[in-house]
C-alpha positions in Angstrom: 0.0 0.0 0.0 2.7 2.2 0.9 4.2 1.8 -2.5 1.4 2.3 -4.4 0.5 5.1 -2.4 4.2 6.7 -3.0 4.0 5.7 -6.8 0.8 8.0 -6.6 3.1 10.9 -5.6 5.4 11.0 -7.8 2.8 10.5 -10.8 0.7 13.6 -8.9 4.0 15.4 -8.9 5.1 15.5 -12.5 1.4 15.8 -13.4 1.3 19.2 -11.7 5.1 20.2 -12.8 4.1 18.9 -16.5 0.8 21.4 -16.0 3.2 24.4 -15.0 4.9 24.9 -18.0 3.0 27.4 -20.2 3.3 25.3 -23.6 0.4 22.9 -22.2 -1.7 26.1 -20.9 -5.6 26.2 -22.1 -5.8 30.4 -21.6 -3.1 32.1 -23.9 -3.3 36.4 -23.2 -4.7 37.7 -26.3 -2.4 38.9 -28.9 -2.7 43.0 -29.2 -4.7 44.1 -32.2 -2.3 46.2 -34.8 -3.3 49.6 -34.4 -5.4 51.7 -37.0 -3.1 53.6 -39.5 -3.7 57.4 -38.9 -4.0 59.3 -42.2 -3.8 62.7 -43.2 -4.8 64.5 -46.6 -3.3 67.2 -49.1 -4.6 69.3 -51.7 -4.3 67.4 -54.9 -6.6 70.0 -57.2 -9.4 72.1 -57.5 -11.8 72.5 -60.2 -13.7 75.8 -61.2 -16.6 75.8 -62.7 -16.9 76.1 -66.8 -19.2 79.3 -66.7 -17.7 82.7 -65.5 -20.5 85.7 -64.7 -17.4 87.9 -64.6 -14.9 87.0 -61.5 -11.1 86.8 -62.6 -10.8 84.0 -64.8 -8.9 80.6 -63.0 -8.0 77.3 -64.4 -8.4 74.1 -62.4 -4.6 73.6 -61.0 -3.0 70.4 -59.8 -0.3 70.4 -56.9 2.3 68.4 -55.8 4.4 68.0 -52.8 7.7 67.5 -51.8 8.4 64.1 -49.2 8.1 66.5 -46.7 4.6 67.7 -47.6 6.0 71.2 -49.1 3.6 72.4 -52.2 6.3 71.8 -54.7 4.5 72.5 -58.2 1.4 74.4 -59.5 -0.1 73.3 -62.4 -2.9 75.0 -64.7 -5.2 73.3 -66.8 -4.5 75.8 -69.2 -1.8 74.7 -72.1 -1.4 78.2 -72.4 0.1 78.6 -68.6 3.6 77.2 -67.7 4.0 75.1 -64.4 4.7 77.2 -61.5 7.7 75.7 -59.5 8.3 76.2 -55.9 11.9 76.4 -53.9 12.0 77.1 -50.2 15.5 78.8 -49.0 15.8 78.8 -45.4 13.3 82.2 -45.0 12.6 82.5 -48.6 10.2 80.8 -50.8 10.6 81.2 -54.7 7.9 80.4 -57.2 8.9 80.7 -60.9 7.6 80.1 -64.4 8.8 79.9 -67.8 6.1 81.2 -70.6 7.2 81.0 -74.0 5.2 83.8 -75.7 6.5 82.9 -79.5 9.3 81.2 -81.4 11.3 84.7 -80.5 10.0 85.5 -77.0 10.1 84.3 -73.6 9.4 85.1 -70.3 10.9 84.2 -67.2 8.8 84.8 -64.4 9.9 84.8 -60.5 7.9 85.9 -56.8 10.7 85.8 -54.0 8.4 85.7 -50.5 11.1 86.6 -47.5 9.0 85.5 -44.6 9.8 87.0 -40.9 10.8 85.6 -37.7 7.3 83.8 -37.2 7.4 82.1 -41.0 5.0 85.2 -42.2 5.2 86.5 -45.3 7.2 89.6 -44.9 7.5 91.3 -48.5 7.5 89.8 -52.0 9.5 90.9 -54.9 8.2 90.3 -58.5 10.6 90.2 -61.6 9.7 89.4 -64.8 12.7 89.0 -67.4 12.0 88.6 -71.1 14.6 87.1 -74.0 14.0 87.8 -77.3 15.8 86.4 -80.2 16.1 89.3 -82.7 19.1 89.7 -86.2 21.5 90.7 -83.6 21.2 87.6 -80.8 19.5 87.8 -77.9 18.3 91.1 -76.0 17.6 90.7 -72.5 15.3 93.1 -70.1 13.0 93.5 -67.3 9.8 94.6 -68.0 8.3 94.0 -64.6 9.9 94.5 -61.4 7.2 95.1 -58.4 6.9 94.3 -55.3 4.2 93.7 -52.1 4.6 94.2 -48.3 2.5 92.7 -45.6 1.3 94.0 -42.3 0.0 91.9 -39.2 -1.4 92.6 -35.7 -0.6 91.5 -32.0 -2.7 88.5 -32.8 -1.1 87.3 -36.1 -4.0 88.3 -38.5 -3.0 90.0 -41.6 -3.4 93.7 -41.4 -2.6 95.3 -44.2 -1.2 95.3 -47.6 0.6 97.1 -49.8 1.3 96.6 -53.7 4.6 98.7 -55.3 4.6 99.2 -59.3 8.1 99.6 -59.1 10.6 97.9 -55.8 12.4 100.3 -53.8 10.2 103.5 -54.7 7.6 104.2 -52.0 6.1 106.8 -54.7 5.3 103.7 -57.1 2.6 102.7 -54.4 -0.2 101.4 -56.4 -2.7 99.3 -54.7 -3.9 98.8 -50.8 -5.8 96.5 -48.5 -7.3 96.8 -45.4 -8.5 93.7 -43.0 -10.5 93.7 -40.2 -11.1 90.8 -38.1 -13.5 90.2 -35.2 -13.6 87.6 -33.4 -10.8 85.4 -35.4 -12.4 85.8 -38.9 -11.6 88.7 -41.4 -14.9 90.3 -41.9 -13.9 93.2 -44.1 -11.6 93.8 -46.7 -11.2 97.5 -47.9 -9.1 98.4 -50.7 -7.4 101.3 -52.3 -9.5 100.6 -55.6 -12.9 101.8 -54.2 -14.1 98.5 -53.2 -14.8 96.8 -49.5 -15.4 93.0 -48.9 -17.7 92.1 -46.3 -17.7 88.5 -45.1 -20.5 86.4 -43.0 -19.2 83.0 -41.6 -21.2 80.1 -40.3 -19.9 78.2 -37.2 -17.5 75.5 -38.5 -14.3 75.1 -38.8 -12.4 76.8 -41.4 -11.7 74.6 -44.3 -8.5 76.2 -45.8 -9.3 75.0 -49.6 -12.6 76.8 -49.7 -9.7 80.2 -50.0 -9.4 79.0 -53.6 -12.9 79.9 -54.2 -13.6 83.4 -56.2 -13.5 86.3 -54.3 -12.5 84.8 -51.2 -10.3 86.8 -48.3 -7.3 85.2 -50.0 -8.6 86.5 -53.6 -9.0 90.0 -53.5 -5.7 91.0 -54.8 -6.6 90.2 -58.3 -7.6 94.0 -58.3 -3.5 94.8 -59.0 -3.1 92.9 -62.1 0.4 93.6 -62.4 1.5 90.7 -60.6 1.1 87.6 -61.8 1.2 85.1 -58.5 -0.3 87.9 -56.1 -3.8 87.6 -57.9 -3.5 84.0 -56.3 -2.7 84.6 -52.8 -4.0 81.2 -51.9 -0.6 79.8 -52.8 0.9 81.7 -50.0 -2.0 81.0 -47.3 0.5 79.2 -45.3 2.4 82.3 -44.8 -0.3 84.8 -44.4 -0.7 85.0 -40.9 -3.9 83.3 -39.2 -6.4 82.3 -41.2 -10.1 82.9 -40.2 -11.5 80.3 -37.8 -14.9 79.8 -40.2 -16.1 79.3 -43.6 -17.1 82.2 -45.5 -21.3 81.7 -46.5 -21.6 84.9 -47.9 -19.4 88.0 -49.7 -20.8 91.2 -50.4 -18.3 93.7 -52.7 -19.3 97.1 -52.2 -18.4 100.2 -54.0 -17.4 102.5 -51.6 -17.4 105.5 -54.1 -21.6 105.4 -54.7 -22.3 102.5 -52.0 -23.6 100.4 -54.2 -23.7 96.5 -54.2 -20.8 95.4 -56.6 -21.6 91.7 -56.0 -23.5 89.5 -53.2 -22.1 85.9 -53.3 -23.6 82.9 -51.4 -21.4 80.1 -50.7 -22.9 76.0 -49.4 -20.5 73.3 -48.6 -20.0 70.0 -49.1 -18.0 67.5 -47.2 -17.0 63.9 -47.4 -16.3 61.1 -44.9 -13.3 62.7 -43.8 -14.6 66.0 -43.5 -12.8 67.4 -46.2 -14.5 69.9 -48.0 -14.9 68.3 -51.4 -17.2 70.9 -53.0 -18.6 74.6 -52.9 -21.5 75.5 -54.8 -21.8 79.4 -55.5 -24.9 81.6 -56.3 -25.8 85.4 -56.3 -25.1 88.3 -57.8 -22.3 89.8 -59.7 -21.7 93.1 -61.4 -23.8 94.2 -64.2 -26.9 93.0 -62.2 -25.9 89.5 -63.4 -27.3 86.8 -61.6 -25.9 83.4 -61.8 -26.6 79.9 -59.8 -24.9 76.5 -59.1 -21.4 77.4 -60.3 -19.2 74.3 -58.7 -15.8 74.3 -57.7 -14.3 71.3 -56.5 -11.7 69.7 -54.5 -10.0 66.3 -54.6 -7.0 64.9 -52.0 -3.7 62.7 -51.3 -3.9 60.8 -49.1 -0.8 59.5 -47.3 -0.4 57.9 -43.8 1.0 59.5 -41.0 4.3 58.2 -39.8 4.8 56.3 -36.2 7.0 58.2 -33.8 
């Protein structure tokens, strides 16, 4: 008995230290699920509508990026327009374009931004050069050699604007804006040419595309059509100072010189599944008395992951 009872043991014994080791366990922890990829979007082009009741004529661009996310090139739908190319230079930014006007002419386009200690756009100098191949070789000259300074308050909002015909003469001054803002958006625009913008906003956040839209905050400038890039200030959003915390849902353009109604523009959004703004639909009242309805410009993405830390 006492041998049987001692065999017991021992098989009791390895039973228990066979039952220890984890290989033979019934309850494995569960295995942590990967995690969700985090993804993050970037302008990839915007589309304006075909019919024009007399804004300042756009065609649908397409951007792309450097790895680091920089906008890198600007591209117009327009065979016509040459691809704007973008450097950045420590606290410059360079855009540039080649047009070749005929088998004799060309034009080399350039905007130099120098941006200030807090990455805002400082001033911007605007050369145009033109070659032309003529009996006696090639002649070069500038034709256009402007430039822009910017203004902004305590808060970081753009203030003010200035537009020279010709850089380095303060007499050469040749177009001005105004801003106001209340309450984080720019509610009025006022500018040297006789004209005020007045903006309404609904309470969402601001979706920074919708500044591509016609006269938008970010538009305004196409008043001084001496510079080329300027009339497209969206490019330089980034370095404009604050944006306006909500979407613009209406913009009235008022002639300050008889205070008459210039334009009264209505703005609806539409957004995807990522909250993206993917279109704007546009109605009102331009100049002339000209109504219009439904004009569409739209917006489409990249898409790219965001990188684990």
């Amino acid at each position: 008995m006492k041998i049987f009872t001692h065999y017991f043991s021992v098989l009791l014994f390895i039973f228990l230290f066979s039952c220890s080791d984890e290989s033979i366990m019934l309850y494995h922890p569960q295995e942590p699920e990967p995690e969700e990829p985090e993804y993050y979007w970037l302008l990839k082009t915007v589309d304006y509508p075909d019919e024009n009741p007399g804004f300042s004529s756009r065609s649908d661009q397409t951007f792309t990026y450097t790895d680091d996310d920089l906008m890198k090139t600007i591209k117009s739908s327009n065979l016509k327009d040459s691809t704007i190319v973008i450097d950045y230079l420590n606290n410059k930014i360079s855009y540039s374009r080649i047009i070749i006007s005929n088998e004799t002419t060309t034009y080399y386009d350039s905007l130099l931004v120098f941006l200030n200690s807090k990455k805002q756009a400082d001033y911007a100098l605007h050369v145009r050069h033109t070659e032309k191949i003529t009996n006696n070789g090639i002649t070069k000259n500038i034709s256009i050699n402007d430039s822009t300074t910017f203004v902004y308050d305590a808060a970081g909002y753009m203030q003010q604007l200035d537009h020279y015909d010709k850089t380095g003469v303060a007499s050469s001054l040749n177009y001005s804006e105004i801003y106001t803002v209340v309450d984080g958006n720019i509610t009025e625009i006022s500018t040297s040419k006789d004209y005020k913008f007045i903006y309404s906003y609904d309470d969402k956040p601001h979706a920074a595309p919708s500044e591509y839209c016609y006269e938008m905050s970010r538009n305004t400038f196409n008043m001084a059509t001496t510079c080329w890039l300027m009339a497209n200030l969206p490019f330089l959003s980034e370095h404009m100072g604050n944006r306006s915390k909500n979407n613009v849902i209406q913009t009235e353009i008022v002639n300050t010189k008889n205070s008459s109604k210039y334009a009264d523009i209505k703005y609806d959004y539409t957004f995807d599944e990522n909250e993206l703004v993917s279109k704007i639909v546009m109605s009102g009242l331009t100049k002339n008395d000209k109504t219009f309805e439904n004009l569409i410009t739209s917006f489409s993405y990249i898409q790219k992951e965001k990188k684990k830390e």
